[in-house]
C-alpha beads as a LAMMPS data file, in Angstrom:
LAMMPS data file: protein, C-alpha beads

276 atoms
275 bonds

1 atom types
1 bond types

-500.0 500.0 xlo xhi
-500.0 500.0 ylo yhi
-500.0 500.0 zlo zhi

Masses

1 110.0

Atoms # bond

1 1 1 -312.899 -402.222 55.963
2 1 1 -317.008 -402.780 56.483
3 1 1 -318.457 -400.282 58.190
4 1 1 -318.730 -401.568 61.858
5 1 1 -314.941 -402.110 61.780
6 1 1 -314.784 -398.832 60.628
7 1 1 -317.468 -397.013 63.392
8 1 1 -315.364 -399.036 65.951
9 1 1 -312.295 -397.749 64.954
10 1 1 -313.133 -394.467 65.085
11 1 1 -314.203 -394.916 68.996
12 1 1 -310.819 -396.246 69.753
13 1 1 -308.630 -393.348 68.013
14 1 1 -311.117 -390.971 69.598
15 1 1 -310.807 -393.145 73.177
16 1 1 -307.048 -392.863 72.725
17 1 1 -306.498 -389.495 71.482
18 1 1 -308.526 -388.442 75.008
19 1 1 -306.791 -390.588 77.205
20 1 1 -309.727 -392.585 78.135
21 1 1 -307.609 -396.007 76.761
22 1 1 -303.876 -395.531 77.836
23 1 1 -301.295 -397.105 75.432
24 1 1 -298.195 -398.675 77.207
25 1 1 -295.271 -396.192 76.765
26 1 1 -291.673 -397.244 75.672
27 1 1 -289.159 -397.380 78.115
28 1 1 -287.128 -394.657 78.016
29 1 1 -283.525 -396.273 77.257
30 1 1 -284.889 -397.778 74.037
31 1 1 -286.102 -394.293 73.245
32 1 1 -282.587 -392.885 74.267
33 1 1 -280.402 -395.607 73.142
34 1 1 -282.502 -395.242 69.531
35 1 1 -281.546 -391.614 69.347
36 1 1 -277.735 -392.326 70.691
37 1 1 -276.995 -394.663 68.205
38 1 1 -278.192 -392.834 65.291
39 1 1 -275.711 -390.076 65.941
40 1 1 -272.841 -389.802 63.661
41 1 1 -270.858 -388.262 66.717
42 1 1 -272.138 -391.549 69.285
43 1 1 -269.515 -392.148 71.606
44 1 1 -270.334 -396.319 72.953
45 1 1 -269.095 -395.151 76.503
46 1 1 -272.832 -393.181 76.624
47 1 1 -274.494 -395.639 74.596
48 1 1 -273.392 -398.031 77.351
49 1 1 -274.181 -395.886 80.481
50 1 1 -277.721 -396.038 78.896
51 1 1 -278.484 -399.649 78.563
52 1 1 -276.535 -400.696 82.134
53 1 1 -279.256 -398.376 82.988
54 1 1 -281.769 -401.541 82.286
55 1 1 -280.150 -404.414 83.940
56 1 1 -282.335 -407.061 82.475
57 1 1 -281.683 -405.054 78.660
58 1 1 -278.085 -405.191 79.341
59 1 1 -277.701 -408.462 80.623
60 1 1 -279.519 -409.926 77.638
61 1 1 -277.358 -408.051 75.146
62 1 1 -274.414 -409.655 76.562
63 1 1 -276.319 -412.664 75.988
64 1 1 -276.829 -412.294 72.622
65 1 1 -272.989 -411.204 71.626
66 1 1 -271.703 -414.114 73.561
67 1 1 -274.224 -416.260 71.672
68 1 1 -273.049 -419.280 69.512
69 1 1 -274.413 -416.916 66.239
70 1 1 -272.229 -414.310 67.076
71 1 1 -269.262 -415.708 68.920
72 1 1 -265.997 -414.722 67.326
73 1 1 -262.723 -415.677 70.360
74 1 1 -262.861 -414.774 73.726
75 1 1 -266.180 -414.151 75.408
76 1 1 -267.523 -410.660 76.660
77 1 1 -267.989 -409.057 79.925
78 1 1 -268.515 -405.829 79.693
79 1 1 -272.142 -404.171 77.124
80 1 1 -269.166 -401.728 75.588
81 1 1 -267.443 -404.701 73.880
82 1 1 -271.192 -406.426 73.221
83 1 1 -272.010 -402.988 71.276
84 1 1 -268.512 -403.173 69.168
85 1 1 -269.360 -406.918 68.681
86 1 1 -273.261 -406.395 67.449
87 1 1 -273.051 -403.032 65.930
88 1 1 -274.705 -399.943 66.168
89 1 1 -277.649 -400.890 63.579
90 1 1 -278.280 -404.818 65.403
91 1 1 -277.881 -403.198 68.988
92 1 1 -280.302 -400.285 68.434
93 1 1 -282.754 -403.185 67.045
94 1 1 -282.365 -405.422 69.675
95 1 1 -282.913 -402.452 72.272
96 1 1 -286.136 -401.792 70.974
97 1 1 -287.470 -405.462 70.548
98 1 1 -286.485 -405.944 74.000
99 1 1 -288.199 -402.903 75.359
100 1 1 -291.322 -403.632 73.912
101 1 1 -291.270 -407.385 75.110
102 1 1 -290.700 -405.889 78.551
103 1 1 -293.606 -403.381 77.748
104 1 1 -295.808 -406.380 76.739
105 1 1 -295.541 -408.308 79.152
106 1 1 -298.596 -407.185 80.891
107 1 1 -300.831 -408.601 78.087
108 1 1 -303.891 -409.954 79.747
109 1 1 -303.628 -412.639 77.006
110 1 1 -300.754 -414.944 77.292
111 1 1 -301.304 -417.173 74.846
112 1 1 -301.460 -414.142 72.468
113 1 1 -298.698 -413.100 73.583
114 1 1 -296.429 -416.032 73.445
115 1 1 -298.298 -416.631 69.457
116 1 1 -297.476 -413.297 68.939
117 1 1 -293.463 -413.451 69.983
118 1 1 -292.801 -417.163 68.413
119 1 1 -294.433 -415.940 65.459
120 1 1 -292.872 -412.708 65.625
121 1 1 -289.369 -413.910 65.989
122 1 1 -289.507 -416.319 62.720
123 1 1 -290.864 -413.410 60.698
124 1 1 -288.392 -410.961 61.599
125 1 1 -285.432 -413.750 61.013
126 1 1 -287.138 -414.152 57.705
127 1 1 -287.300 -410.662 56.869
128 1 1 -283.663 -410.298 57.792
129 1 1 -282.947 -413.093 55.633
130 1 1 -284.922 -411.803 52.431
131 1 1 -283.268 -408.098 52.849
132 1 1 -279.782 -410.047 52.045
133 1 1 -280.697 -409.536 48.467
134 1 1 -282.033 -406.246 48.479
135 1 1 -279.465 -404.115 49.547
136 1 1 -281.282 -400.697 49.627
137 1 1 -283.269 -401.508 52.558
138 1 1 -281.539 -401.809 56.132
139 1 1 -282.074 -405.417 57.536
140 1 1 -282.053 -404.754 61.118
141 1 1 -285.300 -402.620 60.365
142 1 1 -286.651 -405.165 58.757
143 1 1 -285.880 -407.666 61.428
144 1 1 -287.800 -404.886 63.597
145 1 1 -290.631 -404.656 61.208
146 1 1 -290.572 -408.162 60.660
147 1 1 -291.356 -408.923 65.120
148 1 1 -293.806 -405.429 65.189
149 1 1 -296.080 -406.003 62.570
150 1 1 -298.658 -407.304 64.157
151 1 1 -298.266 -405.773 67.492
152 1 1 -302.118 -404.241 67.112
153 1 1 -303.329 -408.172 67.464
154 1 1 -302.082 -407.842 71.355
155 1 1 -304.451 -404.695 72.865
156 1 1 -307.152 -405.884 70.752
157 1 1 -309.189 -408.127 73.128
158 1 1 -309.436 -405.212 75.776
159 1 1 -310.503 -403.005 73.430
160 1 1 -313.232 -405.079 72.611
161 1 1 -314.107 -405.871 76.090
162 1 1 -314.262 -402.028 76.874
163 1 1 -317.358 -401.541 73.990
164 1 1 -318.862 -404.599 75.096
165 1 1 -318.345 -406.887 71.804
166 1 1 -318.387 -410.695 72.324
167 1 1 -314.860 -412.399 72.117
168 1 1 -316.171 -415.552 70.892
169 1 1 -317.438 -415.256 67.689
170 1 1 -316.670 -414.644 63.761
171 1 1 -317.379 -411.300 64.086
172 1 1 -314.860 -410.746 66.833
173 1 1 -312.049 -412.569 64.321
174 1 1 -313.287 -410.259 61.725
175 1 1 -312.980 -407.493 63.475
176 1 1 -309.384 -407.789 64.740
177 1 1 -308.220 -409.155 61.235
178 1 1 -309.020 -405.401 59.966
179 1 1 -308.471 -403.226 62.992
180 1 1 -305.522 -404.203 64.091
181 1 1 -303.120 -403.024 61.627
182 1 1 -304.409 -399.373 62.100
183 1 1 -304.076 -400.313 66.443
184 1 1 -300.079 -401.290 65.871
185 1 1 -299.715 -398.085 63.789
186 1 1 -301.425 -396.308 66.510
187 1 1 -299.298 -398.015 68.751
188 1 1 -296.037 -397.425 66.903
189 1 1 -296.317 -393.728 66.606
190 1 1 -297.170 -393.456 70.228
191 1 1 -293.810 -395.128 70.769
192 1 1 -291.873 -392.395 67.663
193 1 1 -291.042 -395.664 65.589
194 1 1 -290.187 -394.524 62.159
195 1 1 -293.021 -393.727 60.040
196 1 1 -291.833 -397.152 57.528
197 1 1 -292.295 -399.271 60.525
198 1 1 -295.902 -397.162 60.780
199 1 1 -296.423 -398.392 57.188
200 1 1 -295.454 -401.802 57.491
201 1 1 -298.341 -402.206 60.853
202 1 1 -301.063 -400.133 58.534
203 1 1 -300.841 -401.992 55.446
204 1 1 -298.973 -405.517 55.922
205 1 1 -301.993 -407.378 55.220
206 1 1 -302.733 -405.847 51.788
207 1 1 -301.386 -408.443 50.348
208 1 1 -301.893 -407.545 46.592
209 1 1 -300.560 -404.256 47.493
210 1 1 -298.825 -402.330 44.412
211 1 1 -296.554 -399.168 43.853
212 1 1 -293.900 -398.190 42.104
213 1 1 -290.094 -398.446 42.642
214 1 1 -288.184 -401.025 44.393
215 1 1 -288.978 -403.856 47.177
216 1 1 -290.042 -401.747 50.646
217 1 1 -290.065 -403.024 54.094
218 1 1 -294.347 -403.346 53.324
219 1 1 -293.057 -405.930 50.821
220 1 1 -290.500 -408.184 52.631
221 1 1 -292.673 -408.734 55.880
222 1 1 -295.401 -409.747 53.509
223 1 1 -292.838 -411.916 52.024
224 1 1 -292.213 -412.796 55.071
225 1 1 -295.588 -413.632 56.540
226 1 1 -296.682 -415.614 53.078
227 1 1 -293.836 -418.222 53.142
228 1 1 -294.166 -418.490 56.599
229 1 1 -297.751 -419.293 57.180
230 1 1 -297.702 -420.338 53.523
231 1 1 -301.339 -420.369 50.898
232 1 1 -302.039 -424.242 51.043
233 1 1 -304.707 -423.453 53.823
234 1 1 -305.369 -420.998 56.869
235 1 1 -304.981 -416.829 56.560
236 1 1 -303.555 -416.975 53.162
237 1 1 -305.028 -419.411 51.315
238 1 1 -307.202 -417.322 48.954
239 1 1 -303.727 -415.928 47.746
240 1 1 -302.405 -419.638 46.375
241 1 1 -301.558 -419.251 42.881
242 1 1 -301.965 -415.734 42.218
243 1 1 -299.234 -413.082 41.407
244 1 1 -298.198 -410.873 44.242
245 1 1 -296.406 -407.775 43.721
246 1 1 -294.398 -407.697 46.861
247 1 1 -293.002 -411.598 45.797
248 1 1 -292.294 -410.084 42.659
249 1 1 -289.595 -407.383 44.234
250 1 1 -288.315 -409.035 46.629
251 1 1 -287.358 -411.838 44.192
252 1 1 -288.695 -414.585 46.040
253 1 1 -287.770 -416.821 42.270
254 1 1 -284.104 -415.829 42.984
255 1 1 -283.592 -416.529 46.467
256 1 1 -280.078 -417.469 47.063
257 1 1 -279.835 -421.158 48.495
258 1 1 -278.099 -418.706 51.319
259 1 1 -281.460 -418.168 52.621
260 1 1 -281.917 -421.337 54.900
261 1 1 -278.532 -420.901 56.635
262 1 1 -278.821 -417.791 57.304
263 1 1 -281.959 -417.732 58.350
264 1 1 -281.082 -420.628 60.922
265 1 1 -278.376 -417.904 62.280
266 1 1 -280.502 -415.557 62.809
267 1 1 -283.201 -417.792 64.220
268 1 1 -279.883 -418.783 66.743
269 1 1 -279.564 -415.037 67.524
270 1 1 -283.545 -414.726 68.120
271 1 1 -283.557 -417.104 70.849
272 1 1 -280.749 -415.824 72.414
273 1 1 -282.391 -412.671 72.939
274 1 1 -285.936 -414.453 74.504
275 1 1 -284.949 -417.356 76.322
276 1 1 -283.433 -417.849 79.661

Bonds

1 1 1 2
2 1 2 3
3 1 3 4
4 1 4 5
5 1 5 6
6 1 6 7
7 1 7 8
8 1 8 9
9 1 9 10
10 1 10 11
11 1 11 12
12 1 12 13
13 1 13 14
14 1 14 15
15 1 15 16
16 1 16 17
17 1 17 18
18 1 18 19
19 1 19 20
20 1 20 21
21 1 21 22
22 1 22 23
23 1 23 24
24 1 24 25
25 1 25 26
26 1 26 27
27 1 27 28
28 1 28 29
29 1 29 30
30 1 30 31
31 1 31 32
32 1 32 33
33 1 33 34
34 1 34 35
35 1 35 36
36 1 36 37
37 1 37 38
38 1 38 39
39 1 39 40
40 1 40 41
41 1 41 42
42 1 42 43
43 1 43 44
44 1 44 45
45 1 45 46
46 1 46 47
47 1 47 48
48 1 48 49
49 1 49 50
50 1 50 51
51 1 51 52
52 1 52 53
53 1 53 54
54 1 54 55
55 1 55 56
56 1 56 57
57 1 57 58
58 1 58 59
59 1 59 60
60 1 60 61
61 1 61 62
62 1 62 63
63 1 63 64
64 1 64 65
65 1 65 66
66 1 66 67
67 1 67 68
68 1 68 69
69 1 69 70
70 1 70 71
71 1 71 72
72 1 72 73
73 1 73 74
74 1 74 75
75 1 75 76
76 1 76 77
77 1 77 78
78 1 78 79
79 1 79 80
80 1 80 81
81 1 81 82
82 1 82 83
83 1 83 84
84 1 84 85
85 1 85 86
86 1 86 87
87 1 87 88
88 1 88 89
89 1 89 90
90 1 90 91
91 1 91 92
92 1 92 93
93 1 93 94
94 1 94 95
95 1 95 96
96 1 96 97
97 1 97 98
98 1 98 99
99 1 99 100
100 1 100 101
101 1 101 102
102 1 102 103
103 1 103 104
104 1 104 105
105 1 105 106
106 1 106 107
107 1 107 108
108 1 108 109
109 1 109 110
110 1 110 111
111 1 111 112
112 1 112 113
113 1 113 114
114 1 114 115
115 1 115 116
116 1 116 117
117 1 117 118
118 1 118 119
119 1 119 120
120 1 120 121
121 1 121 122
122 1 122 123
123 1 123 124
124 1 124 125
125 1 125 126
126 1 126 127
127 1 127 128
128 1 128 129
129 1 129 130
130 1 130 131
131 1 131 132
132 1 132 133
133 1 133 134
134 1 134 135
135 1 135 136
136 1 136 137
137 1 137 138
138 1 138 139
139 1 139 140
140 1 140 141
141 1 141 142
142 1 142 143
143 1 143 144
144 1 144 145
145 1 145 146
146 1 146 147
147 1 147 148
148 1 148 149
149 1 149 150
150 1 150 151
151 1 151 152
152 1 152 153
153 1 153 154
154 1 154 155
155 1 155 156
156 1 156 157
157 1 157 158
158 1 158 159
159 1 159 160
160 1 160 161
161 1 161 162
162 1 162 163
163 1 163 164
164 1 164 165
165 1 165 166
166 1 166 167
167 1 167 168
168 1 168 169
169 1 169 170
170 1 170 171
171 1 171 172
172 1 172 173
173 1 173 174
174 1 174 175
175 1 175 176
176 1 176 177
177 1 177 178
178 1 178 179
179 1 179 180
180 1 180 181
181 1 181 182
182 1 182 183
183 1 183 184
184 1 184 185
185 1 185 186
186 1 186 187
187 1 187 188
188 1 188 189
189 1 189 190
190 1 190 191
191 1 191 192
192 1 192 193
193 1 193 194
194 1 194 195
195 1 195 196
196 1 196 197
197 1 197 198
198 1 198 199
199 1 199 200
200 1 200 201
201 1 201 202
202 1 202 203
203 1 203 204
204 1 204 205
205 1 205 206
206 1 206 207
207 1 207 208
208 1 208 209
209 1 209 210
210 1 210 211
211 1 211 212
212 1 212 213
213 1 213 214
214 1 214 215
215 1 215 216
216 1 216 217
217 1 217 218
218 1 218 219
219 1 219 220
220 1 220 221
221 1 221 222
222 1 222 223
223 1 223 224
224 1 224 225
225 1 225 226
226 1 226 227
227 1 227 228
228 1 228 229
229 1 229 230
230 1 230 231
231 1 231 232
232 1 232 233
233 1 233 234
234 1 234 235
235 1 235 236
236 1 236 237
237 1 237 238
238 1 238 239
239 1 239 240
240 1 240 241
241 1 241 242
242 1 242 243
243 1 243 244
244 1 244 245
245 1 245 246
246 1 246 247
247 1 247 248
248 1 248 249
249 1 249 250
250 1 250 251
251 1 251 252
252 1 252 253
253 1 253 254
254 1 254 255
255 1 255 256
256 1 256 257
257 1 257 258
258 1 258 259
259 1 259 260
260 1 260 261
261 1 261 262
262 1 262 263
263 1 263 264
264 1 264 265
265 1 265 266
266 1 266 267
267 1 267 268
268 1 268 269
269 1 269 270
270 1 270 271
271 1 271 272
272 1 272 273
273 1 273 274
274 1 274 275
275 1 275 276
């Protein structure tokens, strides 16, 4: 990070941290329905009394478990059965990614907002997809890191309205390319996301990135975000050709020919969840 990125970071933490820039908060039945299902004592009745509590939460979870990814016989009418259906780990991720959506939706930018979900939604299928062979990671939180990862692209333009920065020009682009990973971390503590979903904002786009011990969620959504936007031109391209660690443990040479169908399943399951 140069050192105007750095001086203008520094103003926002400092603008935040004093209230002078307010961060959108979280609803509060993600934040309940988060701590609910993480309970080894949950009981689904409460978990349900908490999302009916969002009619437009619930009625898109019902959605989703009568969706052709998930159906399995008769379809549901009631979020209890949706919850037995989807399971504790995909409901508690699908809570959250639809809470923030909601919380979004007041982006000034549209079209960064709409880049920011389609995007968003492939990357977090893809990191689903990838976590299939690497069992010691959970793969709805890396669906979740997968869609948040670049949540700190979205506030970005108002912050650099408020100090007066031009929007239209290479500075501007370099700017947000290396503030707003440290933004969405800002962001995703402010909403008490776990701290690996903290990580994965903060250093996703170290892409030579290196440590020791298995494939972390850092790795798949970089994964993730290389074979998506691929290195033959745009962000990536100074990448093409060389060895990345993350590709390296997550196995990318050993991908299961799985990978495409269940990737278009999850895809199937993504759209359920966003479109009318």
């Amino acid at each position: 990070m140069d050192e105007p990125a750095r001086q203008l970071l520094t103003r926002i933490e400092q603008d935040i941290l004093a209230n002078r820039f307010i961060l959108p908060s979280l609803p509060e039945v993600a934040l309940r329905v988060r701590e609910l299902s993480a309970r080894e004592d949950v009981v689904l009745s409460q978990l349900e009394l908490e999302i009916n509590k969002d009619a437009a939460i619930a009625a898109r979870i019902l959605k989703v478990a009568n969706s052709s990814a998930m159906q399995r016989g008769k379809p549901l009418h009631s979020i209890k059965q949706a919850i037995a259906r989807l399971g504790l780990g995909l409901v508690r991720s699908l809570v959250t990614q639809l809470a923030i959506l909601q919380t979004m939706q007041g982006c000034e930018d549209k079209q960064r907002l709409h880049d920011f979900v389609d995007n968003g939604l492939k990357i977090s299928a893809l990191c689903h997809s990838l976590c299939q062979q690497l069992p010691h990671l959970d793969k709805e939180q890396a669906a979740l890191a997968g869609l948040l990862h670049d949540i700190g692209k979205l506030p970005m333009r108002r912050f650099l309205r408020r100090y007066s920065i031009n929007e239209n020009t290479e500075q501007t682009l370099q700017l947000e390319h290396q503030l707003h990973p440290q933004v969405g971390a800002f962001m995703l503590q402010h909403w008490q996301l776990p701290d690996e979903l903290v990580q994965v904002s903060r250093e996703h786009e170290e892409i030579l990135r290196d440590h020791t011990g298995p494939a972390d969620y850092t790795d798949v959504v970089i994964c993730a975000n290389l074979l998506h936007y691929g290195t033959e031109q745009g962000r990536y391209a100074a990448y093409a050709g060389k060895d990345i660690p993350a590709m390296q443990r997550c196995q990318l040479d050993q991908v299961s020919a799985q990978l495409d169908k269940h990737l278009e399943r999850r895809m199937e399951l993504s759209l359920a969840l966003v479109t009318t």
